[in-house]
C-alpha positions as CSV (number, residue, x, y, z in Angstrom):
1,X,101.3,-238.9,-3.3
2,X,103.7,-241.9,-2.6
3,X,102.5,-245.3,-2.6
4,X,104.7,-248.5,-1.8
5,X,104.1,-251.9,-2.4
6,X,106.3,-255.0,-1.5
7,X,106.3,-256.8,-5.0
8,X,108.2,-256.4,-8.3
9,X,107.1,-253.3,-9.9
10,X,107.0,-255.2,-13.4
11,X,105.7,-258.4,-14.7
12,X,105.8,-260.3,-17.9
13,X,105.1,-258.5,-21.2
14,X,102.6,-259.4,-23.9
15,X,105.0,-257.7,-26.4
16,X,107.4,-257.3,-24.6
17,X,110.3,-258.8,-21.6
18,X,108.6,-256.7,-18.7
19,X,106.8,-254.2,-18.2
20,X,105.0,-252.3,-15.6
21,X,102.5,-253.4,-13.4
22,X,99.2,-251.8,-15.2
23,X,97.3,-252.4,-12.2
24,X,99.4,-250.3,-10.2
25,X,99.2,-248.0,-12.7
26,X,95.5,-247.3,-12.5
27,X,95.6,-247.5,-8.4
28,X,98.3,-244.6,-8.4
29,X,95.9,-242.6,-11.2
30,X,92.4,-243.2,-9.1
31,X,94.2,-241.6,-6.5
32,X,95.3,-238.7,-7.5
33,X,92.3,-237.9,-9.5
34,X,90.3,-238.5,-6.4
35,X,91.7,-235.5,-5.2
36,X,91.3,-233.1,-8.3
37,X,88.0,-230.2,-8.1
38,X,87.9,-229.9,-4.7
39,X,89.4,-226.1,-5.4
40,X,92.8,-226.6,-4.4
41,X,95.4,-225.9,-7.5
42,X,98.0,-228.0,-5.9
43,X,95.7,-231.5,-5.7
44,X,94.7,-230.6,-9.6
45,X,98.0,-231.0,-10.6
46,X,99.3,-233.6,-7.8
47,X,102.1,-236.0,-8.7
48,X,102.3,-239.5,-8.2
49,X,105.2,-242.1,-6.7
50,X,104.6,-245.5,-6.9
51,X,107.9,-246.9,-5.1
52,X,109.2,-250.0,-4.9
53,X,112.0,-251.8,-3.4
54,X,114.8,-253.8,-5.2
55,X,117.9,-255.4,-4.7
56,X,120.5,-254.9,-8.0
57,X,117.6,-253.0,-9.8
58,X,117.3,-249.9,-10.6
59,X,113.8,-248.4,-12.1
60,X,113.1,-245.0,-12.6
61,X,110.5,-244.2,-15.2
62,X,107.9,-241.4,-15.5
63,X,104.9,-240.5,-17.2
64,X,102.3,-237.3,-17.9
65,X,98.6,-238.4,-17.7
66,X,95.8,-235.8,-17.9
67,X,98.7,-233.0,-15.9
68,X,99.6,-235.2,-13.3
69,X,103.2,-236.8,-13.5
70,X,103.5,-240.3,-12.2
71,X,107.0,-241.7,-11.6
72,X,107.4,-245.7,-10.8
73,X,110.7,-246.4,-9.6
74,X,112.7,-248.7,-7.3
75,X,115.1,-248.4,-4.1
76,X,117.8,-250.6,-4.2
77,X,118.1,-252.1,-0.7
78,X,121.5,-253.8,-1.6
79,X,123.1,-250.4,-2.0
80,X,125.0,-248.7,0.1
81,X,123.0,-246.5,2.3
82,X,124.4,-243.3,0.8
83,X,123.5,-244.3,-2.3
84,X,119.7,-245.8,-1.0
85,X,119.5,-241.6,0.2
86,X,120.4,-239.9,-2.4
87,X,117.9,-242.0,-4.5
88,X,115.2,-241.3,-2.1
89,X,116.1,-237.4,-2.0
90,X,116.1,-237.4,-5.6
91,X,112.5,-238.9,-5.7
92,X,111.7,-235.1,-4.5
93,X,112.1,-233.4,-7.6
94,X,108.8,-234.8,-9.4
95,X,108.6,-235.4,-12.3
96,X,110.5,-232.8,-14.3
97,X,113.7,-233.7,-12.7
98,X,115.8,-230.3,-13.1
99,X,117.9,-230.6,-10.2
100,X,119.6,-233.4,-8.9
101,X,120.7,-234.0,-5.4
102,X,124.9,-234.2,-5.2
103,X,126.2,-236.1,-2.5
C-alpha cells in the first residue's frame, strides 16, 4: 500500500531534532491492518509506503510492526530525473531490500 502526502514527513522531536510524523505512522498501520483476516495470505502480511516528496532530502527508513514492513521515505524532486526513477523503482523491493535497481 502507498500513501502520499504533501507535507514534511518529520516534525520536531521531544527528545530529539526530528522525527517522524507519528500520526502518519498510525494512518499507514490502520490501513494495512484493515485488510488482514479476510483469508488472503498476501493482505496478512501487506507492506506499507508512506512517501513523501522533498527537495535536498533524502529519507528512507523502515520498520516491522506485527509482520507488516512499513517504509517512510522521500523523493527528491530537485534531482535529476534519473536519479527521482531509480528511487522510485527501488521503493519496489519492500522492505527487505535485497536487490537494488542499477541504472
Amino acid at each position: 500500500m502507498i500513501d502520499t502526502k504533501f507535507t514534511g514527513i518529520v516534525t520536531a522531536g521531544w527528545r530529539r531534532e526530528s522525527t517522524l510524523r507519528s500520526g502518519y505512522i498510525y494512518q499507514i498501520y490502520a490501513y494495512l491492518r484493515s485488510q488482514t483476516g479476510c483469508g488472503d495470505q498476501l493482505a496478512d502480511k501487506a507492506e506499507g509506503l508512506l512517501l513523501h516528496p522533498a527537495i535536498g532530502e533524502i529519507i528512507d527508513e523502515a520498520i516491522m510492526v506485527h509482520g507488516h514492513g512499513i517504509r517512510f521515505a522521500t523523493v527528491d524532486l530537485a534531482g535529476e530525473t534519473e536519479a527521482m526513477r531509480k528511487q522510485l523503482l527501488n521503493f519496489r523491493l519492500g522492505i527487505k531490500g535485497e536487490v537494488e535497481v542499477s541504472a
